[in-house]
C-alpha positions in Angstrom: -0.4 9.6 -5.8 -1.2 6.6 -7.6 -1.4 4.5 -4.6 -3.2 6.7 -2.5 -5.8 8.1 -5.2 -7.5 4.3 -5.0 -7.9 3.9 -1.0 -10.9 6.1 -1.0 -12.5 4.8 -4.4 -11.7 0.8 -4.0 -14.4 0.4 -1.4 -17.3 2.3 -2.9 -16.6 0.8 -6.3 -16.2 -2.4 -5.0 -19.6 -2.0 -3.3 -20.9 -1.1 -6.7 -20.0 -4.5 -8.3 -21.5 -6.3 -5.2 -18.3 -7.5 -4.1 -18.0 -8.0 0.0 -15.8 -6.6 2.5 -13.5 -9.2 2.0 -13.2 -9.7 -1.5 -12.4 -6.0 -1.5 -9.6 -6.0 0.6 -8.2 -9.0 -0.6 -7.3 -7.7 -4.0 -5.3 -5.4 -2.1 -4.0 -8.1 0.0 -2.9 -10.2 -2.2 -1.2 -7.6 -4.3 1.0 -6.2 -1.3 2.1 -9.7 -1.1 3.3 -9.4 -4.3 5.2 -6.7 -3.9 6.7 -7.9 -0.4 7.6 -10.7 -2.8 9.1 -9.0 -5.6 10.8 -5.8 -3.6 14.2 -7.7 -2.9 14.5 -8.9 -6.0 14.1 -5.7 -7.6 16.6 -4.2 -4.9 19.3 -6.6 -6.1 18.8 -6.1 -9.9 19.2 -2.2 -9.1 22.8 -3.0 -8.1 23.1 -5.0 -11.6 21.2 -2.9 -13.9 21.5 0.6 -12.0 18.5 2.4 -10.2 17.5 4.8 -13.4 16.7 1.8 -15.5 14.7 -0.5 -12.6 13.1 2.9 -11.6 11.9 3.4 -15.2 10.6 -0.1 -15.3 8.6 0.2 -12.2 7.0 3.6 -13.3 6.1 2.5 -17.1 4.8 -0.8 -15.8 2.7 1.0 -12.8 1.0 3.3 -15.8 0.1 0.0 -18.0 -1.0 -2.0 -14.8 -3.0 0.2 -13.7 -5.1 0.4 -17.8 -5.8 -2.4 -17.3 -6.9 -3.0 -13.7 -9.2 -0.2 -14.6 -10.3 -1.9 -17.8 -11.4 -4.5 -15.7 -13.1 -2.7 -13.0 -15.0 -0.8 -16.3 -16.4 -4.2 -17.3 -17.7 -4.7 -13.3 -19.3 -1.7 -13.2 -21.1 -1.6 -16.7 -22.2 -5.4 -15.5 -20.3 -6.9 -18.3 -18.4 -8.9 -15.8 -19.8 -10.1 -12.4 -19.1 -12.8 -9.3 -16.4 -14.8 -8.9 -14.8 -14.0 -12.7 -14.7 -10.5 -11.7 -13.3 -11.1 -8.3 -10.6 -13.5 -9.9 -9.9 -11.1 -13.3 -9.7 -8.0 -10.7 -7.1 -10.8 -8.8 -4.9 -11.4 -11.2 -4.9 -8.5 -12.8 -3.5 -6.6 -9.7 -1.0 -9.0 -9.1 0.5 -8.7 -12.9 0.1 -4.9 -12.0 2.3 -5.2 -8.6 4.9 -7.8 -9.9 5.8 -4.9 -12.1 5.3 -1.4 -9.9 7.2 -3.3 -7.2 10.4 -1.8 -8.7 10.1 1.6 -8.0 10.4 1.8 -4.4 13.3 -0.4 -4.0 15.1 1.8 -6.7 14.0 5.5 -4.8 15.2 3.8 -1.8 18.6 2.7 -3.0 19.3 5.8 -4.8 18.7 8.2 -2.1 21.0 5.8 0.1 23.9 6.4 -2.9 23.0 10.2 -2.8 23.5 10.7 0.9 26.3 9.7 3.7 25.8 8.5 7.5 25.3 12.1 8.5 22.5 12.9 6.2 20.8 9.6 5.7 17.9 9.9 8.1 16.9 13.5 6.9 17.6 12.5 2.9 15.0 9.5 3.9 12.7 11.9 5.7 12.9 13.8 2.4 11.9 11.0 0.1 9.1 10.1 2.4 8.0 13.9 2.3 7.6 13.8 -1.3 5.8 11.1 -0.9 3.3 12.2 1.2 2.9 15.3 -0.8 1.5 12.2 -3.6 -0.4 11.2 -0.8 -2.2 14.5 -0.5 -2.7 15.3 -4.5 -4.3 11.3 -4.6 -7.1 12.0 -2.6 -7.5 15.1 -4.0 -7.6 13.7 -7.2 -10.0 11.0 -5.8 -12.5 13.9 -5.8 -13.2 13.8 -9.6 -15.2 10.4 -8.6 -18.4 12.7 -7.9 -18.1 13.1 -12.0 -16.9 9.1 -12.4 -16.0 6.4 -10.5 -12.9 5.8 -12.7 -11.6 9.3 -13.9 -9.2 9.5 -11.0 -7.7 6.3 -11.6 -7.7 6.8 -15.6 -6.1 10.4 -14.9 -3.1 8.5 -12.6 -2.2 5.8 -15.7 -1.4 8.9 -17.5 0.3 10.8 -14.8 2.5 7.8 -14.1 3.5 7.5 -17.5 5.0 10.9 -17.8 6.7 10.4 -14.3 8.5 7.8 -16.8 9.1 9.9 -19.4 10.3 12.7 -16.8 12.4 10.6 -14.9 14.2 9.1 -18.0 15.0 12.7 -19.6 16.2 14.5 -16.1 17.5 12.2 -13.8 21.1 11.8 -13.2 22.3 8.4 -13.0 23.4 7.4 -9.7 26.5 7.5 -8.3 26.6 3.9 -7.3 28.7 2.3 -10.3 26.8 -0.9 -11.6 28.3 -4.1 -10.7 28.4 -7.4 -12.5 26.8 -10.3 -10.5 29.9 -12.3 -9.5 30.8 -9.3 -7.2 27.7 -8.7 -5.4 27.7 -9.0 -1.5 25.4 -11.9 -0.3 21.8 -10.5 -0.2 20.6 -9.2 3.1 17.9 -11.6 4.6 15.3 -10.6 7.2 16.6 -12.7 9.5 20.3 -10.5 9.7 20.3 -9.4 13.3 21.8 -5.8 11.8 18.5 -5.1 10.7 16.2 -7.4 12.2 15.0 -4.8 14.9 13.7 -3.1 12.1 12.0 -5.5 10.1 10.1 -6.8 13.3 9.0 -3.3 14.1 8.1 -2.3 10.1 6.1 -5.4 9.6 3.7 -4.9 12.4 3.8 -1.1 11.9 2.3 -1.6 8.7 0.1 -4.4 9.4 -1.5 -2.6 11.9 -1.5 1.0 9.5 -2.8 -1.5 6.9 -5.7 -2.8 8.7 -7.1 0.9 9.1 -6.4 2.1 6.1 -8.4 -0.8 4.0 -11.3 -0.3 6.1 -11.9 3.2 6.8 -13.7 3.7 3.4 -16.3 1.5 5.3 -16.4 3.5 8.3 -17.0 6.4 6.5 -19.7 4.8 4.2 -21.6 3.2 7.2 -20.8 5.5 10.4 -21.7 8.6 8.5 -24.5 7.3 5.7 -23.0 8.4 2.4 -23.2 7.0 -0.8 -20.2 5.7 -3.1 -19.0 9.1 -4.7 -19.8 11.0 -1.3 -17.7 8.6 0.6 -14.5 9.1 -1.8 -14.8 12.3 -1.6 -15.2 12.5 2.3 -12.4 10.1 3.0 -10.5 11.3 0.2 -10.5 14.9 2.5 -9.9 13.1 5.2 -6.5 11.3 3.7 -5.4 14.5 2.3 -5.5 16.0 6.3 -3.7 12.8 7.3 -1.1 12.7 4.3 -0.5 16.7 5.2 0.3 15.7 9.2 2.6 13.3 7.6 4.1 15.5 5.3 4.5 18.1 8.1 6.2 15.5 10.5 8.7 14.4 7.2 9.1 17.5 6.0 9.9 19.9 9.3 10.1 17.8 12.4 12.4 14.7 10.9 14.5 17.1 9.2 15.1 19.2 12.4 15.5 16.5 14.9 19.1 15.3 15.2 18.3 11.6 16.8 18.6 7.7 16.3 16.6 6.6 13.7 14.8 3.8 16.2 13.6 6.8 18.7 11.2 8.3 15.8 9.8 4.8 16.3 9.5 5.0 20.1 7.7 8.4 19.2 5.0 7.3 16.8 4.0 4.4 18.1 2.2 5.7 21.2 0.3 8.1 18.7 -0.6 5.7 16.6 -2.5 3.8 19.5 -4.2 6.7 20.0 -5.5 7.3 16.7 -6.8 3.4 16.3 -8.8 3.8 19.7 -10.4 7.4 18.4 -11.1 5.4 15.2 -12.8 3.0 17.4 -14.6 4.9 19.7 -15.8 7.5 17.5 -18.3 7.9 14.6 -18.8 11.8 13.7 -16.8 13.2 10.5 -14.7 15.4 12.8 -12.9 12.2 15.4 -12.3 10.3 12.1 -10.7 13.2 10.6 -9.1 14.1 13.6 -7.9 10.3 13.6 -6.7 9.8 10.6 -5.1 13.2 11.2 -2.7 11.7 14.5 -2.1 8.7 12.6 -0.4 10.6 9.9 1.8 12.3 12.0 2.7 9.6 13.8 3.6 7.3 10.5 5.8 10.7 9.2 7.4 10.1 11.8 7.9 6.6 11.6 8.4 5.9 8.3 12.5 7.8 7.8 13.0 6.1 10.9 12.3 2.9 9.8 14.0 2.9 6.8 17.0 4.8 7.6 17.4 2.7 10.6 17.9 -0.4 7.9 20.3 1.5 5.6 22.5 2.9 7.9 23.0 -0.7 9.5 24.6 -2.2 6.6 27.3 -1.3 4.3 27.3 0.6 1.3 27.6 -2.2 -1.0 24.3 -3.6 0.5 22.0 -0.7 -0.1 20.3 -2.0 -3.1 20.0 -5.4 -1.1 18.5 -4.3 2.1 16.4 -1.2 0.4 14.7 -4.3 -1.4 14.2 -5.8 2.2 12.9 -2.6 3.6 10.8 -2.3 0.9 8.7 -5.4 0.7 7.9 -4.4 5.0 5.3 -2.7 4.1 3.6 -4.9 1.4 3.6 -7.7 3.9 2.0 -5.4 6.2 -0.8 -4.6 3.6 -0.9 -8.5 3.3 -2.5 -9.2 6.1 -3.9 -6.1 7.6 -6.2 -5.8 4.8 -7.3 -9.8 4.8 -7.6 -9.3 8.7 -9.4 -5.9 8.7 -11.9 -7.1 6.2 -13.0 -9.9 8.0 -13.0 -8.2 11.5 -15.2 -5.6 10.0 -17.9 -8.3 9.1 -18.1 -9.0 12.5 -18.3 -5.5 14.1 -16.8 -2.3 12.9 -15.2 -1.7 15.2 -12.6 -4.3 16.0 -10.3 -3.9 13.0 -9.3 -0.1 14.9 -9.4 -1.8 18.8 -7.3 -4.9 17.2 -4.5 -2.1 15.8 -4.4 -0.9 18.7 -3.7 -3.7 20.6 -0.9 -4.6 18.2 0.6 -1.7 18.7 0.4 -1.7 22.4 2.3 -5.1 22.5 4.8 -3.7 19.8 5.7 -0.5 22.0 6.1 -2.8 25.3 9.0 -4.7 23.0 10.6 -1.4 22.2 13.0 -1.7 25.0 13.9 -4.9 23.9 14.3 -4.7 20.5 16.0 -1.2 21.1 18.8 -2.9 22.9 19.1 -4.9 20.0 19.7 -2.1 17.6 22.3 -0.5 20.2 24.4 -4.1 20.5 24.5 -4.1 16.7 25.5 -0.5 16.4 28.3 -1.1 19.3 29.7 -3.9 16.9 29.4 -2.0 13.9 31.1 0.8 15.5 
């Protein structure tokens, strides 16, 4: 919820405060590469410290982040802070916010992987990626109270998040996984380890791509359809709720009915996803875009227990925390450079952030075969 309650608002706010296109999507750049730089670190200190505590740590610091980032974006709007100190205030302050959230993914991740075995570790993923697409529908949703304020939403999700804390540290279990002190630790799993390499490769462009739309499409909404700010959260924030509910569908009943190898989900969504980019290209009524975003849901429900169950069930059990870390920070280096790229294509013409996903993922289904050869090699020797 909290991440996907400020896709539809960051844009028309940042319009607001006269920030560009690419100052807009750079804060969210350079706070995915935050957390693509802090995810396996927090993945390792899960096996130290246990996934509860790095979980709680994650939550509590994503409800105080995220008072202050919208402190800041108080002062912008009100005209109490303006240019380049905004920009850089709005900067840093994201970072702080992401160095700390960072931990919560890492920790779901790893504990699902302690909670589940071989046999059900593709659907328990598909089940963690369900709930959070259902937050991904209840965001947007929530993203509707901007017609009242720009910042209520975001306001409304520092408290949410904080009693996800309080919740989390009076009902869950501990895991399973018994905490280990550091000298017995398995060496941490690089992106470079050919077990899960296949995997990374895939991820990272998966999301870049997914990133790249999703930064921008508060713009195509704005300019395509000539709303204002609050109309346009609202309309894409509809829109994302359709897209996170396709998702959510794919997760929730297709993943956990399908009895297959976690890379041929992968084989399955990318095709739809090039669909969806060229529709988003091609197209500039209300109903394509929602239709869109709509396919590209689906697809990335289907994609995402795939991808991350692919990674866990290629390493042993003692490296969950380690490669969950890995998996993790995948998408923030997506949202890295999708965003920085998608801003600055959109300057030049709308329309080539959406025919430049496409493209990427047309490349990255023609290395499929390859790179699903790899994954069967590595299985062989596993095996």
């Amino acid at each position: 919820m909290g991440f996907s309650v400020l896709f539809p608002l960051l844009a028309p706010i940042g319009r607001e405060m006269a920030l560009s296109e690419f100052q807009i999507t750079s804060i969210i750049g350079c706070s995915a590469l935050t957390v693509f730089l802090a995810s396996p670190f927090w993945g390792r200190v899960s096996d130290r410290w246990g996934r509860k505590r790095v979980l709680l740590i994650g939550l509590f610091g994503f409800s105080a982040g995220t008072f202050v980032f919208n402190w800041v974006l108080s002062l912008g709007l009100n005209g109490l802070l303006t240019g380049s100190s905004l920009y850089i205030a709005l900067l840093v302050t994201r970072i702080l916010h992401a160095a700390v959230m960072s931990a919560t993914m890492p920790a779901a991740t790893a504990y699902m992987a302690d909670i589940t075995t071989t046999a059900t570790r593709i659907k328990g993923m598909g089940a963690t990626g369900a709930a959070n697409n259902l937050g991904a529908i209840l965001g947007p949703a929530i993203s509707g109270l901007a017609v009242f304020s720009l910042l209520m939403p975001l306001w409304l999700m520092a408290v949410i998040a904080f009693f996800n804390g309080l919740f989390v540290w009076r009902y869950l279990p501990e895991s399973p996984n018994p905490i280990k002190p550091k000298s017995e630790l398995p060496t941490p799993v690089r992106y470079s380890d050919p077990r899960i390499l296949p995997f990374i490769v895939v991820g990272v462009f998966m999301f870049m791509g997914f990133a790249l739309v999703q930064q921008t499409m508060g713009f195509r909404f704005q300019d395509a359809l000539g709303l204002s700010a609050s109309e346009t959260a609202k309309t894409l924030g509809i829109a994302m709720m359709f897209s996170a509910a396709a998702s959510l569908f794919a997760q929730g009943f297709i993943v956990q009915r399908l009895n297959v190898q976690p890379f041929f989900l992968l084989k399955l969504a990318i095709p739809l996803l090039v669909i969806a980019f060229l529709l988003m290209a091609i197209f500039e009524t209300r109903a394509w875009l929602t239709i869109a975003m709509i396919i590209q849901g689906f697809a990335m429900g289907l994609a995402g227990p795939g991808f991350m169950a692919g990674a866990s069930l290629a390493v042993k059990n003692t490296e969950q925390g380690s490669v969950a870390g890995v998996a993790a920070s995948c998408g923030p280096l997506g949202f890295t450079f999708g965003p920085l790229l998608g801003g600055v294509l959109y300057q030049i013409n709308p329309i080539l952030p959406y025919s430049c996903a496409a493209t990427i993922y047309i490349f990255l289904f023609a290395s499929m075969q390859w790179l699903g050869a790899k994954v069967d090699k590595n299985e062989t020797k596993t095996n």
